[in-house]
PAZAPA-4460 file (N, C-alpha, C; in steps of 0.05 Angstrom, whole numbers, plus 32768, in hexadecimal, padded with zeros to 4 digits):
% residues 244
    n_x    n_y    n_z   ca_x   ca_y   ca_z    c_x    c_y    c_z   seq   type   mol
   89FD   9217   903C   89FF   9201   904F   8A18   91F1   904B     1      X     A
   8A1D   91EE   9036   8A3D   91E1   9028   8A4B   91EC   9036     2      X     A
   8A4E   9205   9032   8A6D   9214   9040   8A68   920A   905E     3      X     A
   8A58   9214   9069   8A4F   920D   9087   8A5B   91F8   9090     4      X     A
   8A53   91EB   9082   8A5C   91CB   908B   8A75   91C3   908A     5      X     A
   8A8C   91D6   9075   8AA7   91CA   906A   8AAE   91E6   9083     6      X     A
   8AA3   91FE   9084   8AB6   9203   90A3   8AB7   91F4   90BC     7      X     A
   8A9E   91E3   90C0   8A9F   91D5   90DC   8AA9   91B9   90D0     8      X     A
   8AB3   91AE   90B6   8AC8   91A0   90BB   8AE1   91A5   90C1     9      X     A
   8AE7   91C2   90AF   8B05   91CA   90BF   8B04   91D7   90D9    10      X     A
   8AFB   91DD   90E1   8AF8   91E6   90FF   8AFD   91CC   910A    11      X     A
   8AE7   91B0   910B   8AF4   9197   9117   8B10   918F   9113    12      X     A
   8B0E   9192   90F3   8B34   9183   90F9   8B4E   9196   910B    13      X     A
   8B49   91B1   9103   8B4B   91C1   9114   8B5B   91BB   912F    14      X     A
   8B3F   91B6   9137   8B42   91AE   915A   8B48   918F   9163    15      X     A
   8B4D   9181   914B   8B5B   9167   9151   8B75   9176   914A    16      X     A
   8B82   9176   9146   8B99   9185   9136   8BAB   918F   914F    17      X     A
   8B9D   91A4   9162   8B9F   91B2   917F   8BA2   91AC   9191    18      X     A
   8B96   9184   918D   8B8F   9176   91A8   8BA4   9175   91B6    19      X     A
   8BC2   916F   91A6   8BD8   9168   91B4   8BDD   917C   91CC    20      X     A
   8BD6   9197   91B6   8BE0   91AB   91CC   8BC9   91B5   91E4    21      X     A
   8BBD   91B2   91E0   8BA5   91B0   91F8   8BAA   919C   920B    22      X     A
   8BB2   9186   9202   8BC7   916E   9218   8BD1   9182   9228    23      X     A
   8BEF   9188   921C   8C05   9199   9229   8BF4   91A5   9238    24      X     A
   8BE1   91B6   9237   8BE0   91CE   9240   8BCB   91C5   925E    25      X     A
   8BB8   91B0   9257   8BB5   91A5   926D   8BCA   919E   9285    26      X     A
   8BDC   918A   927A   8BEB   917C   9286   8BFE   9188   929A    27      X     A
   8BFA   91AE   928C   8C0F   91C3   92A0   8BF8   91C6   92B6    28      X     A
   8BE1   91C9   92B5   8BD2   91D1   92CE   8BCD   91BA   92DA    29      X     A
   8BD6   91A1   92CF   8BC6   9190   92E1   8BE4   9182   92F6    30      X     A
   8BF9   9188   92F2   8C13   9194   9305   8C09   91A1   9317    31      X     A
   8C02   91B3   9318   8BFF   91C6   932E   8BD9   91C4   933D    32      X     A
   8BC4   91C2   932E   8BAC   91C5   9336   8BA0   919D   9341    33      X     A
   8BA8   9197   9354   8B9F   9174   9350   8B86   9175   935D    34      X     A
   8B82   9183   9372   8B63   9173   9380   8B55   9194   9385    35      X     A
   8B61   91AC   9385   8B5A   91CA   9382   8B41   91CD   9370    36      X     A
   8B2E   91D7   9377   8B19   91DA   936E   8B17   91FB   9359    37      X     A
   8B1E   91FA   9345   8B29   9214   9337   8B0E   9229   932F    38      X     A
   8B1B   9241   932E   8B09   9256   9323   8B1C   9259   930A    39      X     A
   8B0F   925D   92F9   8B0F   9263   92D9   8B00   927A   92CF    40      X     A
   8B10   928C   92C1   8AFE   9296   92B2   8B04   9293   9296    41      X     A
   8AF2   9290   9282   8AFA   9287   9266   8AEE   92A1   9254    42      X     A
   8B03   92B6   9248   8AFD   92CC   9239   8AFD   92BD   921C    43      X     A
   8AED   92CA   920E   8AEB   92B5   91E8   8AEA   92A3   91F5    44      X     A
   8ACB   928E   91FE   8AC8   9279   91FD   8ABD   926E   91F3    45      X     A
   8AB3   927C   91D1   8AB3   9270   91B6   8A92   9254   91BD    46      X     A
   8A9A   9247   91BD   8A8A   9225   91B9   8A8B   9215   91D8    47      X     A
   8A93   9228   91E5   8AA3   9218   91FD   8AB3   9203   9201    48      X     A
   8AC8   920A   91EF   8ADC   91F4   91F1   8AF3   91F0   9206    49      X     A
   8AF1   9207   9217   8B05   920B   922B   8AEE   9208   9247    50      X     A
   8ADC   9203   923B   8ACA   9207   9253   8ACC   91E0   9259    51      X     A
   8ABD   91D5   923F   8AC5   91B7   923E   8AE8   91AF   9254    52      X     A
   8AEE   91B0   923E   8B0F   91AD   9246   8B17   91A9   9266    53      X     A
   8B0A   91C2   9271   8B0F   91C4   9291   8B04   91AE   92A1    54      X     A
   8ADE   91B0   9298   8AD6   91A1   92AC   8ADB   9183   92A4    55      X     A
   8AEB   917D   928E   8AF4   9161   9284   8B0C   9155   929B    56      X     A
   8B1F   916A   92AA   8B32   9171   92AC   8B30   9175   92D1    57      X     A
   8B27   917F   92D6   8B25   9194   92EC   8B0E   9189   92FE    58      X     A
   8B19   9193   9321   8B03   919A   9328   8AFF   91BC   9325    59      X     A
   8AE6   91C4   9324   8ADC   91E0   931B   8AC6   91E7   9331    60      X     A
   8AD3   9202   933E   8ABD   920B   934F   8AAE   9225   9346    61      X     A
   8ABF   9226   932E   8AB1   923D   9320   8ABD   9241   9303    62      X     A
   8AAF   9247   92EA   8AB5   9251   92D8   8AA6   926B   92C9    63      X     A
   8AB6   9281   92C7   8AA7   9294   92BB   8AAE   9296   92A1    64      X     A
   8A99   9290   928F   8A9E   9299   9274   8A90   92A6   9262    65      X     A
   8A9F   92BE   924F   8A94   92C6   923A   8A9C   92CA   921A    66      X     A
   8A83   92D3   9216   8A80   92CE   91F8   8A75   92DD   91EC    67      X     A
   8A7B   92EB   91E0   8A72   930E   91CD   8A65   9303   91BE    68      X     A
   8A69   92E6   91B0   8A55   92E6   918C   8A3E   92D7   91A7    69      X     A
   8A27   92E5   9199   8A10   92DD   91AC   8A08   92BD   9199    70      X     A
   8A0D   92BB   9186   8A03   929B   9176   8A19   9283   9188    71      X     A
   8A2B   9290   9197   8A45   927F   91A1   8A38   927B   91B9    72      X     A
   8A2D   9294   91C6   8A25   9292   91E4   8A10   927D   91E7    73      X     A
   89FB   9281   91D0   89E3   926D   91D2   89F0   924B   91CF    74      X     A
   8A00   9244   91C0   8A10   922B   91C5   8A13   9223   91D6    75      X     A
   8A24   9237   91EC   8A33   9234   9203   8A20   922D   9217    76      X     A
   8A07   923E   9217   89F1   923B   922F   89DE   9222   922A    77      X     A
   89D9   921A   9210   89D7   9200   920C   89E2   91E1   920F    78      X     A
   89FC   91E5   9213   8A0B   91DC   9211   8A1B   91D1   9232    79      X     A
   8A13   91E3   9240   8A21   91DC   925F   8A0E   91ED   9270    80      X     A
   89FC   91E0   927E   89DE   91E1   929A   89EE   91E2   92B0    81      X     A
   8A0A   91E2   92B1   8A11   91DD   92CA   8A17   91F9   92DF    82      X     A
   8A10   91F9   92F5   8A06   9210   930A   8A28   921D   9310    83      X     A
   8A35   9210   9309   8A52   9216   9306   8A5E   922D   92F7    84      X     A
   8A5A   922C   92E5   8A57   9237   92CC   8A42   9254   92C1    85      X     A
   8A52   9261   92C2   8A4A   9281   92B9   8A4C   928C   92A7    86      X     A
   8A3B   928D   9291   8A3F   9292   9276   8A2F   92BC   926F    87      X     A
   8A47   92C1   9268   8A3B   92E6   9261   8A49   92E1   924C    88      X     A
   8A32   92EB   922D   8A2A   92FB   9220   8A2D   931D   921B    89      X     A
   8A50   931A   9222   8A56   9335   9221   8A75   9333   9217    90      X     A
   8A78   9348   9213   8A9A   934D   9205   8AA8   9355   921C    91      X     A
   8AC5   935E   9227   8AD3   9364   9233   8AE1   9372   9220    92      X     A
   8AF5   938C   9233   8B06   939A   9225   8B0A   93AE   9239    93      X     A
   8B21   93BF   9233   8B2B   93DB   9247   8B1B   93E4   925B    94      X     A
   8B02   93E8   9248   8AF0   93F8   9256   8AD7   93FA   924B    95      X     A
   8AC3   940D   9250   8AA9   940E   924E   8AA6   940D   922C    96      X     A
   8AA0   9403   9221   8A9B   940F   91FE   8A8A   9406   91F0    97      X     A
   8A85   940E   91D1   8A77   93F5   91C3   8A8B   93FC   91A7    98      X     A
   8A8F   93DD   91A4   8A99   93E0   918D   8A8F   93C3   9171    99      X     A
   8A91   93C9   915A   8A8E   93A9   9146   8A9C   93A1   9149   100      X     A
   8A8F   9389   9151   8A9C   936B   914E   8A99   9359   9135   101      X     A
   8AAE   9357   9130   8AA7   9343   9112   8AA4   932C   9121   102      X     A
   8A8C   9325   9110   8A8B   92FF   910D   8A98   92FB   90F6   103      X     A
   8AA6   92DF   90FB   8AB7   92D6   90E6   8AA8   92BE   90DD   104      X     A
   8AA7   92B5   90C7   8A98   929D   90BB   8AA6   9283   90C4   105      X     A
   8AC9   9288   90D1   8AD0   926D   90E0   8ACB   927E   90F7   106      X     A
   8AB5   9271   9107   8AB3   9286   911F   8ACC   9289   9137   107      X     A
   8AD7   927A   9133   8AEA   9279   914C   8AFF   928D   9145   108      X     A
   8B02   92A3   912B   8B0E   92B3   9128   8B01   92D5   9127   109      X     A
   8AE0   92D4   9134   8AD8   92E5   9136   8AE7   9300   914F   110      X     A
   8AEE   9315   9146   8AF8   9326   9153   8AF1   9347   914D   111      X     A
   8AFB   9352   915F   8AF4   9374   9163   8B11   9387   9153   112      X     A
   8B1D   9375   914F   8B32   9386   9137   8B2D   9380   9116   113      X     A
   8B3C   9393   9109   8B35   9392   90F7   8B49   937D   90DE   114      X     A
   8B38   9373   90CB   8B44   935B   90BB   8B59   936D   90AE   115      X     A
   8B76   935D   909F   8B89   9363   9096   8B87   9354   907B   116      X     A
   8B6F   9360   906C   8B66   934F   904D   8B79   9347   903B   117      X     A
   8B9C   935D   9041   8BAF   934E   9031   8BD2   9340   9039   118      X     A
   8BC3   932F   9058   8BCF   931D   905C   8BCC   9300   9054   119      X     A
   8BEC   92FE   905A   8BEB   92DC   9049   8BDE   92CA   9050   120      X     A
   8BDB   92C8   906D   8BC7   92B9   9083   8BA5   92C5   9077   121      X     A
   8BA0   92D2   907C   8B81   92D9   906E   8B7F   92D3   9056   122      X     A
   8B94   92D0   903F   8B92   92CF   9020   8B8B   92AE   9028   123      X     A
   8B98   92A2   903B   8BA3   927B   9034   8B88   927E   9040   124      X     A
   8B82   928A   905B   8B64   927E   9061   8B47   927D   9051   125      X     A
   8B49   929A   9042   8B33   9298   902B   8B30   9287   9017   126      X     A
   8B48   927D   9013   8B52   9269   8FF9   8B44   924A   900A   127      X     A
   8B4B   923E   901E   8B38   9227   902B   8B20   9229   902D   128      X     A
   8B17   924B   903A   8AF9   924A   903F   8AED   9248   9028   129      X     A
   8AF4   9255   9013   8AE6   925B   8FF9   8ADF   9245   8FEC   130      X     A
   8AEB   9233   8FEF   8AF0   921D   8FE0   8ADA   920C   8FC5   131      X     A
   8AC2   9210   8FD7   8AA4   920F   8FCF   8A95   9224   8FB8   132      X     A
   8AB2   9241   8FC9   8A9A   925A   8FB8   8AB1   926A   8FB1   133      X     A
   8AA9   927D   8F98   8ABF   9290   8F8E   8AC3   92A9   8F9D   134      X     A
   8AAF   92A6   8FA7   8AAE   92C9   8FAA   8AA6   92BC   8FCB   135      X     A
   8AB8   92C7   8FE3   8AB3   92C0   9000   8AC3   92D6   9007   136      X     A
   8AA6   92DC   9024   8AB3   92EF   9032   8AB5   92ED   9044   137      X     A
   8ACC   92EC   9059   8AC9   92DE   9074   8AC4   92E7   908E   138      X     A
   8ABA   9304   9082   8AAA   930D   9099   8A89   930C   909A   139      X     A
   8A84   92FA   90AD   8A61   92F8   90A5   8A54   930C   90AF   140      X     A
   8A5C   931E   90BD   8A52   933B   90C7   8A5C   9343   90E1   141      X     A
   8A56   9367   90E6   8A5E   9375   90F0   8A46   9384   910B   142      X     A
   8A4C   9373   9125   8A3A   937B   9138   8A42   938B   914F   143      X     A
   8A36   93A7   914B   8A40   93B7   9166   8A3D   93B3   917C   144      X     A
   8A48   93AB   9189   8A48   939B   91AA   8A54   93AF   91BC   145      X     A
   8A48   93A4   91D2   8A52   93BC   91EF   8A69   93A3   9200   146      X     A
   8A86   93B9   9203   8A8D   93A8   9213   8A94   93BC   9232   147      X     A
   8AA0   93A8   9243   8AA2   93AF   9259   8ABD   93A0   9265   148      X     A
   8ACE   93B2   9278   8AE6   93B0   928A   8ADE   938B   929A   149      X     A
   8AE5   937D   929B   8AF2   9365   92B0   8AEC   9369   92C7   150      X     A
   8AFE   9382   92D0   8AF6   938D   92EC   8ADB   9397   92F5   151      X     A
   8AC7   9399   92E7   8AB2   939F   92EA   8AA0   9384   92F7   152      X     A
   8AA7   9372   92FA   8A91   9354   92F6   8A9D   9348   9313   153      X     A
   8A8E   9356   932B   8A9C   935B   9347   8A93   933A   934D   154      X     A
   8A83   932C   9344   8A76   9317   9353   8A91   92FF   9340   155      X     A
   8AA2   930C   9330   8AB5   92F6   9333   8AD3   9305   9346   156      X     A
   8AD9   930F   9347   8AEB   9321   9359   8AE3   9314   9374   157      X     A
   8ACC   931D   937C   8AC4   9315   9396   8AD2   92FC   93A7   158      X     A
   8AD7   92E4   9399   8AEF   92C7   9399   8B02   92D5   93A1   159      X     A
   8B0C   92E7   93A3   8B2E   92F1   93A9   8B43   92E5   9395   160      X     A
   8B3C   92D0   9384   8B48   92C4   9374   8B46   92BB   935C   161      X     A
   8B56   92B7   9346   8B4C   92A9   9332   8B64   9296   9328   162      X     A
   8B5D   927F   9323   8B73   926A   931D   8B79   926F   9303   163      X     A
   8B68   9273   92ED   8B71   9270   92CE   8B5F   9281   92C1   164      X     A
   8B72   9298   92B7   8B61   92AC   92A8   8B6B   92A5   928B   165      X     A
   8B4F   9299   927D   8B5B   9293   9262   8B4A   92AB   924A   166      X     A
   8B5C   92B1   9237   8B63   92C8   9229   8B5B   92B7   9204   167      X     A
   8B48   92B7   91FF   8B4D   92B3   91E3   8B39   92C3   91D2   168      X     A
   8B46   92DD   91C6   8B2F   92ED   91B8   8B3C   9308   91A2   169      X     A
   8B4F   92EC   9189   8B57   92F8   9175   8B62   9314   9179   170      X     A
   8B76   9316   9183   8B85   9337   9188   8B79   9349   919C   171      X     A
   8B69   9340   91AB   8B5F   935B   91C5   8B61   934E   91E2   172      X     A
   8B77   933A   91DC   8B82   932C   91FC   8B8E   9344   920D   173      X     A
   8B9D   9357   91FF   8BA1   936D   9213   8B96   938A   9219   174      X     A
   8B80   9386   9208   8B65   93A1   9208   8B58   9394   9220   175      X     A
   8B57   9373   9226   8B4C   9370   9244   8B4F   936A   9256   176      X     A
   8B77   9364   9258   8B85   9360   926C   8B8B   937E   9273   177      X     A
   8B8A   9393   9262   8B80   93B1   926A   8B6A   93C4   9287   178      X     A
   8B53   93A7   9280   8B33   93AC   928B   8B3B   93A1   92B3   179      X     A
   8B54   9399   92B0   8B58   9397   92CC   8B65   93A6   92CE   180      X     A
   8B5D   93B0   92F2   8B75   93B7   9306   8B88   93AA   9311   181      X     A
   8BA2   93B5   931F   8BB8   93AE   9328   8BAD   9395   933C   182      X     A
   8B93   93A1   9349   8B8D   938E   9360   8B7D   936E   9357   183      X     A
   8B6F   9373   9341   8B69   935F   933D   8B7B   934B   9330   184      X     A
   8B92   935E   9322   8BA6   9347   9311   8BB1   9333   9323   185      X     A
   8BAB   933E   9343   8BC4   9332   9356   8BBA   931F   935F   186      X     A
   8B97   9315   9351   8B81   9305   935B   8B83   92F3   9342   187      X     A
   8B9F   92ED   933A   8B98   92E0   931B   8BB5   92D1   931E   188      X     A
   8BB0   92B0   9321   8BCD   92A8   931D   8BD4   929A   930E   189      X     A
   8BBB   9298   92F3   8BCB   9297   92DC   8BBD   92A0   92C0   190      X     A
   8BC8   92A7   92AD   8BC1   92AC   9291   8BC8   929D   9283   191      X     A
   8BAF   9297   9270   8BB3   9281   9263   8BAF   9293   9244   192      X     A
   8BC1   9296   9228   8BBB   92AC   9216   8BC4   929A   91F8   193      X     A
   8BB9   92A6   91E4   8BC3   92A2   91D0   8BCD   92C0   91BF   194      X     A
   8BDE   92BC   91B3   8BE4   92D6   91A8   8BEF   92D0   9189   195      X     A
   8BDC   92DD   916F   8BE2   92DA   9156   8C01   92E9   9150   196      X     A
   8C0A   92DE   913A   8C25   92F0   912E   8C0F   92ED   910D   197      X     A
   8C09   92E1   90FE   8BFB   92D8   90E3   8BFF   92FA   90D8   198      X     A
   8BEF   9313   90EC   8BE8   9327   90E0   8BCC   9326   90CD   199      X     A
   8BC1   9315   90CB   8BA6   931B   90C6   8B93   9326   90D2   200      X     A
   8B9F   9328   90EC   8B85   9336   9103   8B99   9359   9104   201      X     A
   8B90   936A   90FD   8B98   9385   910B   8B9C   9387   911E   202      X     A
   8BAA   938A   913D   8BB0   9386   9152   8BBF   93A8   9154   203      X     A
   8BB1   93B1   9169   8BBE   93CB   916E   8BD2   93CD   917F   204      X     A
   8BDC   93AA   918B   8BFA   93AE   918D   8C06   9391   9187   205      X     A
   8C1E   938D   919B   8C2E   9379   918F   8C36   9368   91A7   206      X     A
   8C43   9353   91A4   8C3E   933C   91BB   8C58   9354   91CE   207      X     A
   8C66   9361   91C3   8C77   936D   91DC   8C68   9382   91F2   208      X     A
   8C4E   938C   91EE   8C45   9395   91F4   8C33   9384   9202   209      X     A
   8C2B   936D   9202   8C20   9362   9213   8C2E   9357   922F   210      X     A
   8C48   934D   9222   8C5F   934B   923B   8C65   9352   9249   211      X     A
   8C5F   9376   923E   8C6F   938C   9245   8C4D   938F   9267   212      X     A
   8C3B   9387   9259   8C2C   938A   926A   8C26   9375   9286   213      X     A
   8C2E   9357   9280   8C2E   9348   9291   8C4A   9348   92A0   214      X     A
   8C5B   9355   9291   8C76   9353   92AE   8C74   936B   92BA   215      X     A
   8C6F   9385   92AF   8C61   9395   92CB   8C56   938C   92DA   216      X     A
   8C39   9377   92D9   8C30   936E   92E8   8C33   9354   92F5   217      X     A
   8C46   934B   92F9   8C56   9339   9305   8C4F   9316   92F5   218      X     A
   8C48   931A   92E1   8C3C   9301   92CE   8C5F   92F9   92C5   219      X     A
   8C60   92DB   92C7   8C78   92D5   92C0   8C76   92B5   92A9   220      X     A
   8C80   92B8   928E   8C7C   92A3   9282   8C86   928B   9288   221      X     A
   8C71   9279   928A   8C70   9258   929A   8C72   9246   9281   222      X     A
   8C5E   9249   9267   8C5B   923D   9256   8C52   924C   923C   223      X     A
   8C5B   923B   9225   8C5C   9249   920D   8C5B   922F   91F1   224      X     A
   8C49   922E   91E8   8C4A   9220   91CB   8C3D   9226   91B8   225      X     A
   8C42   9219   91A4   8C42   922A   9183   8C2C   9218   9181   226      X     A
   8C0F   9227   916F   8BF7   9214   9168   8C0C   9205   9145   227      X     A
   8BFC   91EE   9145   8C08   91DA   9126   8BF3   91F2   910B   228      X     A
   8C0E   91F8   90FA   8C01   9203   90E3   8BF7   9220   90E6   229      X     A
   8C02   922C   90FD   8BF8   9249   90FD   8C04   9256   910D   230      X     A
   8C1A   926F   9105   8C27   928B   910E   8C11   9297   912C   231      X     A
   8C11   927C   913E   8C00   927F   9159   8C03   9273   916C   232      X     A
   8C0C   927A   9185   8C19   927A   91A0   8C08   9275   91B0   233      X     A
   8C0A   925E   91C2   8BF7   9263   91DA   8C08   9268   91F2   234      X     A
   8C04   927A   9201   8C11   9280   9220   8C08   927E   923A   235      X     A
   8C1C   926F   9249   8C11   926F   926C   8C17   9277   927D   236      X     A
   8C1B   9296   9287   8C26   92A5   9296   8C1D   92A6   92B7   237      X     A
   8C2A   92A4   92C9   8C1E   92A7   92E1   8C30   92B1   92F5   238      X     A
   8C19   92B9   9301   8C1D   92D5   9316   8C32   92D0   932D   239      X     A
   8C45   92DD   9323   8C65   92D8   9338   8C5D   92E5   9355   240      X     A
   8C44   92F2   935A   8C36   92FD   9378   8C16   92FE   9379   241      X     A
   8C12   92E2   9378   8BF3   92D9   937D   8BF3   92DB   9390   242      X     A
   8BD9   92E2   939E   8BD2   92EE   93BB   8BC5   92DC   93C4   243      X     A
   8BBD   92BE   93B8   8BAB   92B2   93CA   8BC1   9295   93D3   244      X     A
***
């Protein structure tokens, strides 16, 4: 219960820490989105903190969000009754599959790649978490989950549009910017992403390869900042031929 409690204090300071840049990052959509009633979809929506954020922010005529760790999803559905709001209990990725998902004991680093046990970033993080205990392992377990393509989930497609596709899920932002087609990317006018350099997450590719995938598809970088205290990027790319 000790440890428990000293991760969800650093998790809070955490996200005071972020606030500034959660400002910024507002402050770019709220330029362009003033009285627009937005569709959202929020991929890794963790605690619903991007879910918060919006309707703090926004008007919202729709948000779709999900969440693979099912202890995250029950939060989330607790947490926001509103008819707005669409919460699945499912993973996203390329395509049809099942694969483990690690839960991570700071949950907001739970992911479907594999840990890099002798980076410097995983050495410093065990060294905080541990703090309490000698022996910590920061994976609290390994759950085989089914995921499924983006393009599959026609009742959000159906809108012709989406204002803000947000991307946060530890190294498999482009295993699910993958799960779309050409046609739906052209229904997306903006990406909202974080992308690690740390190397503690295994990542089966590299941010050039993500680039490489949004300027084929006509995604053009709008916005870009560095999180405080961590080898981690957030990005705002948007669609140089939005169709709506």
């Amino acid at each position: 219960m000790l440890i428990k409690n000293y991760i969800k204090i650093l998790s809070y300071l955490i996200s005071i820490i972020d606030y500034s840049n959660k400002q910024r990052i507002i402050n770019f959509f709220r330029k362009i989105y003033h009285k627009k009633s937005l569709i959202v979809v929020d991929i890794g929506a963790h605690k619903g903190e991007t879910i918060k954020l919006f309707l703090k922010n926004f008007q919202i005529k729709r948000i779709f969000a999900f969440e693979a760790n099912f202890k995250m999803f029950q939060i989330i559905k607790k947490k926001f009754l509103d008819n707005k709001i669409v919460i699945y209990n499912i993973a996203l990725g390329s395509h049809n599959t099942h694969k483990y998902f690690n839960i991570i004991k700071d949950s907001s680093s739970s992911t479907f790649n594999e840990i890099n046990f002798e980076s410097l970033y995983y050495l410093r993080k065990i060294k905080y978490l541990a703090f309490f205990k000698k022996k910590f392992d920061l994976i609290d377990k390994k759950i085989l989950t089914q995921i499924k393509p983006l393009k599959e989930f026609n009742e959000i497609f159906q809108f012709n549009y989406i204002d803000i596709l947000k991307i946060d899920t530890e190294g498999y932002d482009l295993n699910i910017l993958k799960g779309l087609n050409s046609e739906d990317l052209k229904k997306i006018r903006f990406i909202y992403l974080e992308h690690h350099y740390d190397l503690m997450i295994k990542k089966d590719y590299k941010f050039k390869d993500l680039k490489k995938f949004l300027d084929k598809n006509n995604f053009i970088l709008k916005f870009k900042i560095k999180m405080k205290f961590r080898k981690t990027f957030e990005y705002i790319y948007e669609n140089n031929k939005f169709l709506s």
